[in-house]
C-alpha positions, 0 to 999 in steps of 0.5 A, spaced: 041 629 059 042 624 066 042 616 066 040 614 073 042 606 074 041 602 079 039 596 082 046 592 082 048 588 087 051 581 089 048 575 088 049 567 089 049 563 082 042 562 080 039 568 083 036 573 080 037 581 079 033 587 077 036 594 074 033 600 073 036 605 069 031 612 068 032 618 063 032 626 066 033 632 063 031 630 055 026 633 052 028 629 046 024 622 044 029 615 046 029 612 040 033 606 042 035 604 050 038 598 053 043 595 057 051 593 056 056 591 061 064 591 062 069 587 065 075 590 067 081 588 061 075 587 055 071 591 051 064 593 053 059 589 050 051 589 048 046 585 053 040 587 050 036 593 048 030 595 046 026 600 041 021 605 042 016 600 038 018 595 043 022 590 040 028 586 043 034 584 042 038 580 046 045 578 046 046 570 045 049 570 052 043 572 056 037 570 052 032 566 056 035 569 063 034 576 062 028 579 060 028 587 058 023 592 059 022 600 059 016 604 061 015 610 057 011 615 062 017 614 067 022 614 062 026 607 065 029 601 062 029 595 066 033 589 066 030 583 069 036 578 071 034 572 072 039 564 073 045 570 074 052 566 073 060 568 076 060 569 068 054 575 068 059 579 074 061 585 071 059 594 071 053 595 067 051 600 063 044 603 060 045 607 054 040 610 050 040 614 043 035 620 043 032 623 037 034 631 038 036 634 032 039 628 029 040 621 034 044 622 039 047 616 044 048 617 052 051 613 057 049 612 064 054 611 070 054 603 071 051 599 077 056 593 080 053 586 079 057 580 082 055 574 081 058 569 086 058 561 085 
């Protein structure tokens, strides 16, 4: 099972980002799959994710910037960033939890998003 991500960048205070994160080479269903992030020195933690019934979840930081998404026929999570802060600068990682024999959890690379003020 491979998690593409992409679509970090840099982007001045106020802009907007969209990520990507596609999941391969599973044939077992994503039950969960979402988005969290790192900065160097601190523990990783949850964005948001999103439930294979569609329901959210948003951490407190980003509710009402970021929005997120995921089309089933192309296995792909979104997530659209929008009023970025300096504050939102971290490596972002997809993870999702499949249903194999038993709930299995899978990260993907991480894709850089900088924030500049």
């Amino acid at each position: 099972v491979q998690l593409q991500a992409s679509g970090g960048g840099s982007v001045q205070a106020g802009g907007s980002l969209r990520l990507s994160c596609t999941v391969s080479g599973s044939s077992g269903r994503i039950n969960v799959i979402g988005w969290y992030r790192q900065v160097p020195g601190s523990e990783r933690e949850l964005v948001a994710t999103i439930t294979s019934t569609d329901t959210t979840n948003y951490a407190d930081f980003v509710k009402g910037r970021f929005t997120i998404s995921r089309d089933n026929a192309k296995n792909t999570v979104y997530l659209q960033m929008d009023s970025l802060k300096p504050d939102d600068t971290a490596v972002y990682y997809c993870k999702a939890i499949i249903l194999l024999r038993a709930f299995v959890p899978y990260w993907g690379q991480g894709t850089l998003v900088t924030v500049s003020s």
